[in-house]
DSSP file (Angstrom, degrees, kcal/mol; ACC not computed):
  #  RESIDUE AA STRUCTURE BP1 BP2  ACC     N-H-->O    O-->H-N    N-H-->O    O-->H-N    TCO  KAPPA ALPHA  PHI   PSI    X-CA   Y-CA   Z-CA
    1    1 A X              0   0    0      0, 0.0    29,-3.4     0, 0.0     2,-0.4   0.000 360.0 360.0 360.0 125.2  -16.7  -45.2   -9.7
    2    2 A X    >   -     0   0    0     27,-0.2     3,-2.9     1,-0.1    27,-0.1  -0.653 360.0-131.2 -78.1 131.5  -17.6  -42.3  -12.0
    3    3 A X  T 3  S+     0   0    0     -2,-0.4     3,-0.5     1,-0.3    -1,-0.1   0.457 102.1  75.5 -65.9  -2.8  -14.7  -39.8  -11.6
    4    4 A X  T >  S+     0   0    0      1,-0.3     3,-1.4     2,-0.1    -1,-0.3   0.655  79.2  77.5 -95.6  -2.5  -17.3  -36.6  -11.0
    5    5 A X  T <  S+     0   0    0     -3,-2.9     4,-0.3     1,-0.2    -1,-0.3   0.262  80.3  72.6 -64.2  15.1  -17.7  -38.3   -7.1
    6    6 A X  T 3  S+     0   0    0     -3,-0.5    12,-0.3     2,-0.2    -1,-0.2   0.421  97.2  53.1-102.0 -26.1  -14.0  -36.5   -6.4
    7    7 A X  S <  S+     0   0    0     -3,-1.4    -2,-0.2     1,-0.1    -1,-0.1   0.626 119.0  25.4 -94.5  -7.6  -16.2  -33.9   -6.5
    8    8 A X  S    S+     0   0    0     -4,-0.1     2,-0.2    -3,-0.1    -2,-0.2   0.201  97.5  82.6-148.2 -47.4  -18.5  -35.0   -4.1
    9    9 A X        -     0   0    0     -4,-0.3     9,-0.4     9,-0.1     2,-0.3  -0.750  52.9-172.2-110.2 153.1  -17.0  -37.4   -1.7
   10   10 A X        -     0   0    0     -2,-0.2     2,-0.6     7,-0.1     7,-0.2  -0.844  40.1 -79.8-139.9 178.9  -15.0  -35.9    1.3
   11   11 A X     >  -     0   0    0      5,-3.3     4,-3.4    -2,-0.3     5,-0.1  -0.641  31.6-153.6 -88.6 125.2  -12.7  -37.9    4.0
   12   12 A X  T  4 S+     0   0    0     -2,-0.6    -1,-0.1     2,-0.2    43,-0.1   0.691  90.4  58.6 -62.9  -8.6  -14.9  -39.4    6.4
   13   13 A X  T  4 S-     0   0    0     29,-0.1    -1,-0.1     1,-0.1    42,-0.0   0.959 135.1  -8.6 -78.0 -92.0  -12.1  -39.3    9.0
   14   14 A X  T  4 S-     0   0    0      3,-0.1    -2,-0.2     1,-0.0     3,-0.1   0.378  93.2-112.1 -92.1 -10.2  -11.3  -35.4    9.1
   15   15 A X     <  +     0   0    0     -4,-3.4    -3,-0.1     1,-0.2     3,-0.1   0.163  66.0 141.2  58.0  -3.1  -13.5  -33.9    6.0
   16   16 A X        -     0   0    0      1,-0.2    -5,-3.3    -6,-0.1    -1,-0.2   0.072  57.8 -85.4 -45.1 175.2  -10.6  -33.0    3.7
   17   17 A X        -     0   0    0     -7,-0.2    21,-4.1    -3,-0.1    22,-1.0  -0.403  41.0-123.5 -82.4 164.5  -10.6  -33.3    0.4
   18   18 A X  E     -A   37   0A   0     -9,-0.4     2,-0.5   -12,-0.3    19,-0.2  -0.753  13.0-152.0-117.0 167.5   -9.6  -36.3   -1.3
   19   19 A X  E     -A   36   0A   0     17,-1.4    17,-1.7    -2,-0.2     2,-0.3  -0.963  12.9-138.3-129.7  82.6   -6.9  -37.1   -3.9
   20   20 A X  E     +A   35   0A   0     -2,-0.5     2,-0.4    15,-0.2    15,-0.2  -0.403  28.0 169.9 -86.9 161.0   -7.0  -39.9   -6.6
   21   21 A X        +     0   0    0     13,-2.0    -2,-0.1    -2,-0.3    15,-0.1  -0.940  47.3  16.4-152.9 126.0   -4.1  -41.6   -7.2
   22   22 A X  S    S-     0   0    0     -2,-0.4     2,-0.4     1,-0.3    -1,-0.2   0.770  80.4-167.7  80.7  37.2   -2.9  -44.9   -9.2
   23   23 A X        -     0   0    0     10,-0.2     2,-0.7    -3,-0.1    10,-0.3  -0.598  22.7-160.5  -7.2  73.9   -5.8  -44.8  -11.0
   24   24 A X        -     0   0    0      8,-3.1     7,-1.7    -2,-0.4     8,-0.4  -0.497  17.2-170.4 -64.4 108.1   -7.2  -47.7  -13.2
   25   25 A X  B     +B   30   0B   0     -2,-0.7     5,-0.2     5,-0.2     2,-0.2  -0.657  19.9 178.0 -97.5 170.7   -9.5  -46.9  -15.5
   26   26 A X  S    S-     0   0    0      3,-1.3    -2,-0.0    -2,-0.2    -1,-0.0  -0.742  78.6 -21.1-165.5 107.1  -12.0  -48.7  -18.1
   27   27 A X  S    S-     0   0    0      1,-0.2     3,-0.1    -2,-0.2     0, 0.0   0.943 132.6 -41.2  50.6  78.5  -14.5  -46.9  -20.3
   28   28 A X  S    S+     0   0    0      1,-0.1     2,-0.4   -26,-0.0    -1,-0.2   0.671 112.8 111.0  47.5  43.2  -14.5  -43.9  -18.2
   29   29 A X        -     0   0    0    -27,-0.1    -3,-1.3    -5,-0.1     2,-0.5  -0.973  63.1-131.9-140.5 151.1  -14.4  -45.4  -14.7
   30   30 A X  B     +B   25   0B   0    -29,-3.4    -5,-0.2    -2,-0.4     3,-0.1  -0.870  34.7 164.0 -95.7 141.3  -12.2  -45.5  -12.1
   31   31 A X        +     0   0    0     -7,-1.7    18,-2.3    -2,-0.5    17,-0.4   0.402  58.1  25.6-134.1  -2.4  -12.4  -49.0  -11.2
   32   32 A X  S    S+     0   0    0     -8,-0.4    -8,-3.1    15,-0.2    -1,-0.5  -0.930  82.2  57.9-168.0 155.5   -9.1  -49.4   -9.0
   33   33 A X  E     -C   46   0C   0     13,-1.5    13,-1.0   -10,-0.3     2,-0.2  -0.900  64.7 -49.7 151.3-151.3   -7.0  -47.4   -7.1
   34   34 A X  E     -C   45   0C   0     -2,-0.3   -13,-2.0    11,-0.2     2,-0.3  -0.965  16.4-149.7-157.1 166.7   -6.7  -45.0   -4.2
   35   35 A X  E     -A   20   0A   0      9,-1.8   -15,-0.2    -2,-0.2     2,-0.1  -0.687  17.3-162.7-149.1  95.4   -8.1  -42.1   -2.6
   36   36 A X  E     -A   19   0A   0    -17,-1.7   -17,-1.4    -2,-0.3     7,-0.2  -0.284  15.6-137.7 -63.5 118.0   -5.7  -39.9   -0.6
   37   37 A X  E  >  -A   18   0A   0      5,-1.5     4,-0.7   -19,-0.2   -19,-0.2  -0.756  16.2-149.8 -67.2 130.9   -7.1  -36.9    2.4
   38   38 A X  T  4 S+     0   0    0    -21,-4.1    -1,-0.1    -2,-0.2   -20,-0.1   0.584  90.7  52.5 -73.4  -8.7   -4.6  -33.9    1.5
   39   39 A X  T  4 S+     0   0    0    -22,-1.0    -2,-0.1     1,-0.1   -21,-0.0   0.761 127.9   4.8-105.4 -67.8   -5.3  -33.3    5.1
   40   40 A X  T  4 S-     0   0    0      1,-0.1    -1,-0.1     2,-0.1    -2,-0.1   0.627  93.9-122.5 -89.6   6.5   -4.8  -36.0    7.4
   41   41 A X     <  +     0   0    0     -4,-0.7     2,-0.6     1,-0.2    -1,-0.1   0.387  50.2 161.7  79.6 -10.5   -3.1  -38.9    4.3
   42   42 A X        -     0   0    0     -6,-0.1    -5,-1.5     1,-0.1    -1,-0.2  -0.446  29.0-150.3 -51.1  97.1   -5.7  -41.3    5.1
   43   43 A X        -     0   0    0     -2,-0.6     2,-0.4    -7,-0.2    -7,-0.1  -0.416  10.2-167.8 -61.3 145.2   -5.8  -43.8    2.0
   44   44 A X        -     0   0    0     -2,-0.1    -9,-1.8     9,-0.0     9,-0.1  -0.899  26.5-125.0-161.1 119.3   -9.3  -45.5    1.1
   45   45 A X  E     -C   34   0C   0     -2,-0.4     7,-4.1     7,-0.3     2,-0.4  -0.271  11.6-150.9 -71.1 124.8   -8.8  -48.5   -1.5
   46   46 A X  E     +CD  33  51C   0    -13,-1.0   -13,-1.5     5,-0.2     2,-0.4  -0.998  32.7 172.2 -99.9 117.0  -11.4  -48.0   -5.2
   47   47 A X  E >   - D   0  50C   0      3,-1.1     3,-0.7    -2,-0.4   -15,-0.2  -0.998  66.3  -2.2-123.1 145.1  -11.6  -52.0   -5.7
   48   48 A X  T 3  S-     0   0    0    -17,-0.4   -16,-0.2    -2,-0.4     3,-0.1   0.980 132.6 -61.2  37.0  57.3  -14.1  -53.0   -8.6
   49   49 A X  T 3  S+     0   0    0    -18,-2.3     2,-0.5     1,-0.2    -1,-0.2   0.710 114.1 122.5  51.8  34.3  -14.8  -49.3   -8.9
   50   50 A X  E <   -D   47   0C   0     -3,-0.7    -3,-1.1   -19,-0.3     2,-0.4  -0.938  57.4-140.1-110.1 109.0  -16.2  -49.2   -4.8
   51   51 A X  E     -D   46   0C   0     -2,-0.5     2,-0.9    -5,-0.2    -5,-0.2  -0.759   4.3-138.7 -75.9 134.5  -14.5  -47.0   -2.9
   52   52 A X        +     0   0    0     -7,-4.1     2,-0.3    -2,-0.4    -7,-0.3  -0.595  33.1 165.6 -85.0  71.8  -13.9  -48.4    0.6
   53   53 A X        +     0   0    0     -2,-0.9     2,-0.1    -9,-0.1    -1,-0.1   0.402  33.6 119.2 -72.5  19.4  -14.6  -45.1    2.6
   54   54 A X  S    S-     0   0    0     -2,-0.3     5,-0.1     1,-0.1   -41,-0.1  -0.608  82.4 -92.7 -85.5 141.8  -14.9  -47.1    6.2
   55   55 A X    >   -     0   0    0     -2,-0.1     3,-1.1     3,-0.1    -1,-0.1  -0.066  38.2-108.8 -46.9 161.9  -12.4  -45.9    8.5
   56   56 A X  G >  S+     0   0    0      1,-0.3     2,-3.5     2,-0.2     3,-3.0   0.965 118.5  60.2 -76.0 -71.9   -9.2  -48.1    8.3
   57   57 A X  G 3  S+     0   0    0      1,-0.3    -1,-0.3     3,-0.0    -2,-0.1   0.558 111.8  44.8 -15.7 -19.3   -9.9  -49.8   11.8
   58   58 A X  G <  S+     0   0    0     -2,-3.5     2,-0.3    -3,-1.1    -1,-0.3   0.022  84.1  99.3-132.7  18.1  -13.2  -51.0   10.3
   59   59 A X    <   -     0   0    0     -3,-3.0     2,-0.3    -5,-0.1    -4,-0.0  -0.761  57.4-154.1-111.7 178.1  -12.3  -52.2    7.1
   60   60 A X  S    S+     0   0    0     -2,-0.3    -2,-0.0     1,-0.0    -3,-0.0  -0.994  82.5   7.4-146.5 124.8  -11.9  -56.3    6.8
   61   61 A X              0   0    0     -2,-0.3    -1,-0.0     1,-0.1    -2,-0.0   0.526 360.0 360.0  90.1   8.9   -9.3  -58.2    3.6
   62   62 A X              0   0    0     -6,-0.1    -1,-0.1   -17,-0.0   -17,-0.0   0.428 360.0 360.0 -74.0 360.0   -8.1  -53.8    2.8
């Protein structure tokens, strides 16, 4: 995930803004992680640089 989608991406739950955190990087990409709403906390997993934005209820192996 290129790091200028923080800029870009909002929480699909509530629309806050989002937060990364525990970041992995590789040659400028985030490729694993998390991505925290500062409003409602909602975590959404970066695995192999994909952000999972599906509500938690609707994600599968997260």
């Amino acid at each position: 995930m290129e790091p200028v989608l923080l800029e870009i991406l909002c929480c699909p739950l509530c629309k806050g803004e989002l937060e990364l955190r525990d970041a992995e990087e590789r040659e400028g990409e985030v490729v694993a992680g998390a991505l925290i709403c500062t409003s409602c906390g909602e975590r959404y997993p970066i695995e192999d640089g994909i952000p999972n934005m599906l509500p938690p209820d609707q994600r599968h192996g997260g």
